[in-house]
Structures are given as C-alpha cells and as structure tokens.
C-alpha positions in Angstrom: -14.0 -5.3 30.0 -14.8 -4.9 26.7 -12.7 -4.0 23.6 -14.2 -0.4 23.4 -14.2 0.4 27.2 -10.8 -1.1 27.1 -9.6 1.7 24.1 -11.8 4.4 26.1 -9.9 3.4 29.3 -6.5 3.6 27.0 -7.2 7.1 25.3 -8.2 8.2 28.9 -4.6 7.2 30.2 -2.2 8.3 27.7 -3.8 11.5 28.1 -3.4 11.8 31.7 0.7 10.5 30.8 0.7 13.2 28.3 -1.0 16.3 30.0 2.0 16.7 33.1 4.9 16.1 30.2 3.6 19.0 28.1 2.4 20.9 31.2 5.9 20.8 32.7 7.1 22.2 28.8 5.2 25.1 28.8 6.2 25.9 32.4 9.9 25.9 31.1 8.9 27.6 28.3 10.0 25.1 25.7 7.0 26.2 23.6 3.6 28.0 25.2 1.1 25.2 23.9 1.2 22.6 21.3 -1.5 19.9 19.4 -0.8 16.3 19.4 -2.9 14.1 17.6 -2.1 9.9 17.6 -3.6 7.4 15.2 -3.6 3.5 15.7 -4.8 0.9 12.8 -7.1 4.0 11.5 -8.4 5.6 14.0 -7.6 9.1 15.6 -6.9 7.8 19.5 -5.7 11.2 20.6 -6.1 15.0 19.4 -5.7 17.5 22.2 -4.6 21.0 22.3 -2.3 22.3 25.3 -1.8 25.8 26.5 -2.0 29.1 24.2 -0.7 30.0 21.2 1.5 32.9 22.5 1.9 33.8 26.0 -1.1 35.2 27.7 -3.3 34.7 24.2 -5.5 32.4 23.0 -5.7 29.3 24.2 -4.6 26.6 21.7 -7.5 25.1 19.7 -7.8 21.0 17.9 -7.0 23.5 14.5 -4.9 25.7 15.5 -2.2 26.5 12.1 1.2 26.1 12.5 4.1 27.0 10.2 5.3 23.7 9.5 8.9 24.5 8.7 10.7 21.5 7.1 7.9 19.2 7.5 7.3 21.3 4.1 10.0 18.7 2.8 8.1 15.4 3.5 4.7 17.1 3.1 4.8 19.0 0.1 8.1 18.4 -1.5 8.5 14.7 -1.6 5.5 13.8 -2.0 4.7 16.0 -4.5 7.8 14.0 -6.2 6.4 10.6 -5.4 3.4 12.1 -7.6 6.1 12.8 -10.5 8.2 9.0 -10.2 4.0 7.2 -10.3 3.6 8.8 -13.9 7.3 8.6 -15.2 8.0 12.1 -15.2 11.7 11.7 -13.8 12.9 8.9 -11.8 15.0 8.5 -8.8 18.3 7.2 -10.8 17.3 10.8 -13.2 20.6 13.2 -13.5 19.0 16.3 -12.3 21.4 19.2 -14.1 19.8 18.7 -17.9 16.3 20.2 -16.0 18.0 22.7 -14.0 20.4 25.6 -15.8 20.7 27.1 -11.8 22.5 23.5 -10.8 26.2 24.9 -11.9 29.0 24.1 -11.0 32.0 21.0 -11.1 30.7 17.8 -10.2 27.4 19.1 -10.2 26.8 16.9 -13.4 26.4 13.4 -11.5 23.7 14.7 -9.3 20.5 12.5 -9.1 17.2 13.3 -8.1 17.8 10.8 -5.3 20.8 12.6 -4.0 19.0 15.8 -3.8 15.3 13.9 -1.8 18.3 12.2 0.3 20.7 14.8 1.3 23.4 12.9 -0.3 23.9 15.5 -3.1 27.5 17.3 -1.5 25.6 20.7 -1.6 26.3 21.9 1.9 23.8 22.3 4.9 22.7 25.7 5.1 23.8 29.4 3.6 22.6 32.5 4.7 21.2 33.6 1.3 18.8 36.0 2.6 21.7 38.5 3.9 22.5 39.0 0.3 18.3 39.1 -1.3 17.2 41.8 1.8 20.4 44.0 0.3 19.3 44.0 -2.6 22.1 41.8 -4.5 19.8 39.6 -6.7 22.4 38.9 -9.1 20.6 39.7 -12.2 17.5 37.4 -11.0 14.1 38.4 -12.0 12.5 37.8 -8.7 13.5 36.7 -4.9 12.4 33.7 -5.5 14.7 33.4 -8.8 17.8 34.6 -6.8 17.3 32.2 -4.3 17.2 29.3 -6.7 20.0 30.5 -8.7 22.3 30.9 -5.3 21.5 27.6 -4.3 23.0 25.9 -7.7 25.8 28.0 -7.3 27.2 27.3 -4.2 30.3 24.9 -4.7 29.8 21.2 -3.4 30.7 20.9 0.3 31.8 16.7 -0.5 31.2 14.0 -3.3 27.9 13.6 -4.1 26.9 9.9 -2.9 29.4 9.3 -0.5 27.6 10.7 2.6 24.5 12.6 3.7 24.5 16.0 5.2 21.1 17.9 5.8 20.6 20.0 2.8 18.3 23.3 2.7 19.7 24.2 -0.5 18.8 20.8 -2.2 15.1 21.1 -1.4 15.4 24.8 -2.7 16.4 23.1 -6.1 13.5 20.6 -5.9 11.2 23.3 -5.5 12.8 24.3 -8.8 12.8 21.2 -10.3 8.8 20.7 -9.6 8.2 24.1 -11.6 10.0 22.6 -14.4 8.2 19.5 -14.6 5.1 20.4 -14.0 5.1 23.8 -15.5 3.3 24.9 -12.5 4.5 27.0 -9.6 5.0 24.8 -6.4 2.2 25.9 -4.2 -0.3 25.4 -7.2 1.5 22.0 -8.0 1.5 21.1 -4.4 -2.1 22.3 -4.3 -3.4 20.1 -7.3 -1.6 16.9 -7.0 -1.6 17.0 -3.1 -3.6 18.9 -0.9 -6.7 19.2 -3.3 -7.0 15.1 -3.5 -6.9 14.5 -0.2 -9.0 17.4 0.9 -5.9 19.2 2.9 -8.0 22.5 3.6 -5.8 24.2 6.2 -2.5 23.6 4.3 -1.0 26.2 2.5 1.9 28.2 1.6 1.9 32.2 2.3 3.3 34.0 -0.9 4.4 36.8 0.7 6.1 38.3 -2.6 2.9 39.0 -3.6 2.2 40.5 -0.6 -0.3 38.1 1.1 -0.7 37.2 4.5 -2.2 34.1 6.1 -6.1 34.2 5.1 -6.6 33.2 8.7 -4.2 34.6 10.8 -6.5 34.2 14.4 -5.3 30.3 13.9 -2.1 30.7 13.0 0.0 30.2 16.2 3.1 33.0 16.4 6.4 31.4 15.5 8.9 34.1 17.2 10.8 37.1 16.2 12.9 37.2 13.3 14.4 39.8 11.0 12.5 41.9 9.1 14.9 42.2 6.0 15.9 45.8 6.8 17.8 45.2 9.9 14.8 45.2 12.4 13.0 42.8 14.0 9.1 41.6 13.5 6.9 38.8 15.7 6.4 36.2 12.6 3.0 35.4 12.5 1.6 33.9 8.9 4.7 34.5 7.7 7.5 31.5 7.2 10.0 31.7 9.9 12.9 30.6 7.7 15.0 33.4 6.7 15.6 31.9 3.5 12.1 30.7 2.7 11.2 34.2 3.3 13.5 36.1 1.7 12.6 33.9 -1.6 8.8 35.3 -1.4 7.8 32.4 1.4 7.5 29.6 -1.0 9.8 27.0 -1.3 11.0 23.2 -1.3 12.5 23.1 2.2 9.9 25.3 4.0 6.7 27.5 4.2 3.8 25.0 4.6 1.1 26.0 7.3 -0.9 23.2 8.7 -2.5 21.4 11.3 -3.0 18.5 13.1 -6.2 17.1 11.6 -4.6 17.6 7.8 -1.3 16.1 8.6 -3.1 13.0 9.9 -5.0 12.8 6.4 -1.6 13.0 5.1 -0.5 10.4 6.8 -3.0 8.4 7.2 -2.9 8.4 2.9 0.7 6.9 2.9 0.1 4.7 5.2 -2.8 3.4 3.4 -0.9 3.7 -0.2 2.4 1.7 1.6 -0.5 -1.1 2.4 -1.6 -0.9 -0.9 -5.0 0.2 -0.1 -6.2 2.7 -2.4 -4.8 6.6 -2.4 -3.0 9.4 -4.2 -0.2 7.3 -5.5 0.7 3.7 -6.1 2.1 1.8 -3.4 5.1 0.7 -5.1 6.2 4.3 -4.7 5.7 4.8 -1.4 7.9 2.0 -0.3 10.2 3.3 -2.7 11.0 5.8 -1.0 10.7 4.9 2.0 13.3 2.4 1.7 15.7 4.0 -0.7 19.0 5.7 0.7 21.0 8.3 -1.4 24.3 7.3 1.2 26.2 4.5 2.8 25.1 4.4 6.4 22.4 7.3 6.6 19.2 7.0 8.1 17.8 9.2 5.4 14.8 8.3 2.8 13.8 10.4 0.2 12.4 13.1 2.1 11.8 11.6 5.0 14.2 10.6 8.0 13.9 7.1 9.8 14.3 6.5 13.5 18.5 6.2 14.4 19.0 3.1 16.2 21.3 4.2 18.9 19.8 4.8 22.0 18.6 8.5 23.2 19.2 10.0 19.6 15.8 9.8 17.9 13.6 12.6 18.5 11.4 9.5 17.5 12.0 8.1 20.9 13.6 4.7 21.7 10.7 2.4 20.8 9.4 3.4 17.8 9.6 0.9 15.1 12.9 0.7 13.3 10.8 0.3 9.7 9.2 4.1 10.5 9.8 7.2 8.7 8.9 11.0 9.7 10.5 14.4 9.6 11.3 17.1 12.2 10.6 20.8 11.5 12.9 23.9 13.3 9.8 25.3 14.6 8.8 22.6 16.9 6.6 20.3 14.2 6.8 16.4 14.3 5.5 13.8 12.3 6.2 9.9 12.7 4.7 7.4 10.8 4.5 3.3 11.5 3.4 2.1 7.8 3.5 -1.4 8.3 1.2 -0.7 12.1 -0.6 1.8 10.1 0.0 4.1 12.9 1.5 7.8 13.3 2.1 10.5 15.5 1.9 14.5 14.8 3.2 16.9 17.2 3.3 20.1 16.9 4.2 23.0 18.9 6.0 26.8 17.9 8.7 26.7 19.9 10.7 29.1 18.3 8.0 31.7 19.9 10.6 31.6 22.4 14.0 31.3 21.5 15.4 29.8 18.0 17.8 27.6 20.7 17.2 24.1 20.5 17.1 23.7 23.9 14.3 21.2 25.9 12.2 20.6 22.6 13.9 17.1 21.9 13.1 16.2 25.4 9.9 16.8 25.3 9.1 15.1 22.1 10.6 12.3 23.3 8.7 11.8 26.6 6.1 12.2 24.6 6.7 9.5 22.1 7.5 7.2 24.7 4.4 7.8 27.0 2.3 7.0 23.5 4.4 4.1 22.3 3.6 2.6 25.6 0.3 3.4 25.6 -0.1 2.1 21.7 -0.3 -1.4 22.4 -3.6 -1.0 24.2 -4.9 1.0 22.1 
C-alpha cells in the first residue's frame, strides 16, 4: 500500500469513527449539526459537515458561520496582542492601569498585561453587566460599549492578582480596551488589519450590532439559541453574539463576538503553527512560544489566551491523548479549537449547541469522543 492510498484509507476511517459519534449527538440533541475540520503536518485530512443548522433547516454546509464565542479570546484577542508584544507596543511584564483610566480600584495598580491574557488578574469570573446597560443605567458612559468597559474596571478584585487563575470575562473586556488604546483603532478594525486581512480570514468577523448591523450573510450563519432581547423578551440569536454581555456592549468585544468557520480557523491555526516552527507568518516565532508557554499563576494550565490540555485523566475537553505541549480554547456555544505546534497539527470543532439549551450537558462528551477517535486515527495519517 502506498503512502497516499494509505492516508486515503486513513481519512476514509476516521470518518466512518466520526459520523456515528456526532450522529448519536444530534439524536440527543447536544447540538443539531456541527463542522469538524483536522489537519496533520499541513494538510487538511478531514472537513465534513453534520446535520443542519437548526432543526428541520438547512443542512450544515463545509462554510457554514458560527458565532465563535470565546474562541474570540485566542482568535482575535490574543493574537491581536501577540501582534502588539512583536513591535514593542507593551509587553507581558507591562502594568496595565497607566493605559486604562476604567481599571479602578485597590490593588488594581499591580495588574500586568499577563495577568489579564492569563486569568490571573483577581478580577472575578463573570457579572451580569447587561441587567444594568438593557435598563438603561449607563453610568454616565457615552456608549454601551463604554459602560461595559467602565463596569468591568470597577468591579472590586475577587483574590490577589498572581496568586491563582480564575476564568475572567471581564479581563478580556479590558483587553479589548486596552487594544483601542494602543492601536488607536477600534477592535474589529484592529483585529481586521493586523489579523484577519493578512491571512486572508474572509468569513471572520465581528457584528456591531450598536450600529445596527446584522450578519452580512445571515443564510450561513448557523442559529445559536434564544436569549434575551434586552427588554425582558426573548429573540432566536441568529448573527447576533450570544453573550449577554458582548451584546449588551454593541456585540464587539475582547471575550466574544467573532463569527467564523472552519476553513478560516484552520488558516489561523495553521499560521501559529507555522510561526511556533519558525516558518514564516504574521508574527515572529519567539512570540508565539511566548505565549504559549507563559503562565500568569502557580499551577494553572492557562497561556496567554489560550488553555493547555489538564493532565488528569477525563478533564480535558481536549481528550486524554492529546499532546501535553498543546494549546486551544473552548467557546460556550459549542466551538473548539486544539492546536499540536510542535506536530504541526490541529483540530476545529464546531457546533451551536446552545440552539438547544445554554446547559452544559453532553457537549464535553462529545468533543471528547471525538478527539479521541482523531488522535487515534492521527498517527496514520
């Protein structure tokens, strides 16, 4: 057998591995499709499409758009910051409160930029912010967006900053902040010109809904559930972020709001990887390892911006056998992405599972049956 009937043979299986795992999902409704794409040493082995994109519509397609959710914070966010640390615009070890009037408080002072990419900051998890912008109480703020910002600085430190790591909305709602102010440019236009634009991302996008836009393409866009309509009903979220906070601050912000899809996440990816191997891309490879080996925290297996895989078995939505050196990031509406730098390999899953219920019940499951039908499948590959 040769090596290419051998890789056709091995495509061929993981997707007959894969198609009953997701199949069995959408029966349960854990989500009603989803797009998984896997690469290996540079080449796409798998991109398939399951189900539909709501129940009883469209079946999903290779490009079908999802809303991202906190992927946002590895896509857009930190990478848009690994930009900033390549030209010595701020650095990691950078005190953060001399940039950022809305960063008030006590103790607020010894904040580093590498406390807020790591969630070691002491700036709690999450606050619901967007009870307070849909009444109306903007505090003085200027815009949603503005209010949001400025309620995120305020809120008192939940711990020491440094000592531990706690999974931090409100610190990626102050790095969106923080981009405006160093690049002088909003963050979807930043995001847009140091990020997407180089590597030709065109399906990935935030939706400024304060300006009253909707998804230019909303036949791709795959429903992401019902959520609150900011006057005390209820609206099917479709091209609109499904974070309440994200979209009570106008849809555009550090922690969420990206739409994307499979084939542009795999550029994505496929760029770090390639910049981590010091092959050439849209920042220096130095930086990439940076921070992807940096930790804000004693024992945390946070990066800066993205998450590693935990080493104790049946935690890792990463599976048990994806290599301990990986990064990737998880995103509330079903998203997935896993990267294997030093195999130069990743995996993108993505799925809108909160079309059914915003409970996180069955989706770590099924992406971890999924990344251990690929991870065996990988080495043939």
């Amino acid at each position: 057998m040769t090596l290419r009937t051998l890789a056709v043979y091995a495509r061929a299986t993981v997707l007959e591995t894969l198609t009953p795992i997701v199949a069995d999902a959408i029966a349960r409704k854990v989500a009603p499709g989803a797009v998984v794409l896997v690469s290996n040493a540079g080449q796409t082995q798998l991109h398939h499409a399951f189900g539909q994109v709501s129940e009883g519509g469209p079946a999903t397609q290779l490009d079908t758009i999802y809303d991202a959710a906190s992927v946002t914070k590895a896509v857009a966010t930190s990478a848009l910051f690994m930009t900033l640390v390549a030209e010595g615009a701020i650095a990691l070890d950078s005190k953060v409160a001399s940039h950022l009037p809305e960063l008030a408080g006590p103790g607020k002072e010894h904040i580093e930029l590498r406390h807020l990419l790591g969630h070691a900051s002491g700036l709690p998890a999450h606050v619901h912010f967007f009870d307070q912008i849909w009444a109306g109480e903007m505090g003085g703020a200027s815009s949603s967006w503005q209010a949001l910002a400025n309620m995120a600085g305020a809120e008192p430190l939940a711990y020491k900053t440094g000592t531990q790591t706690i999974y931090s909305d409100l610190g990626y709602i102050l790095l969106a902040r923080l981009i405006e102010r160093l690049t002088g440019k909003r963050l979807e236009q930043a995001f847009a010109e140091r990020v997407a634009g180089p590597l030709g991302l065109g399906d990935t996008q935030f939706v400024d809904l304060a300006a009253g836009a909707v998804h230019p393409q909303p036949d791709r866009v795959a429903p992401s559930g019902e959520g609150p309509d900011g006057s005390g009903g209820r609206v099917m979220l479709h091209g609109q972020v499904h974070d309440d906070n994200a979209r009570s601050g106008g849809g555009i912000s550090g922690h969420a709001g990206l739409f994307t899809t499979a084939s542009d996440l795999a550029c994505f990816a496929q760029a770090l990887c390639d910049a981590y191997q010091d092959r050439p891309s849209v920042v220096p490879g130095e930086v990439v390892r940076q921070f992807w080996t940096t930790a804000a925290a004693p024992k945390t297996s946070w990066r800066m911006g993205f998450d590693t895989p935990s080493s104790a078995p049946g935690v890792s939505h990463a599976g048990d056998h994806w290599p301990a050196s990986g990064v990737g990031h998880l995103g509330f509406t079903g998203t997935a992405m896993w990267l294997a730098p030093k195999q130069n390999r990743f995996v993108i899953i993505l799925t809108n599972r909160t079309y059914y219920s915003w409970e996180p019940a069955g989706i770590k499951a099924l992406r971890r049956s999924l990344m251990h039908a690929i991870c065996e499948a990988l080495p043939a590959l």
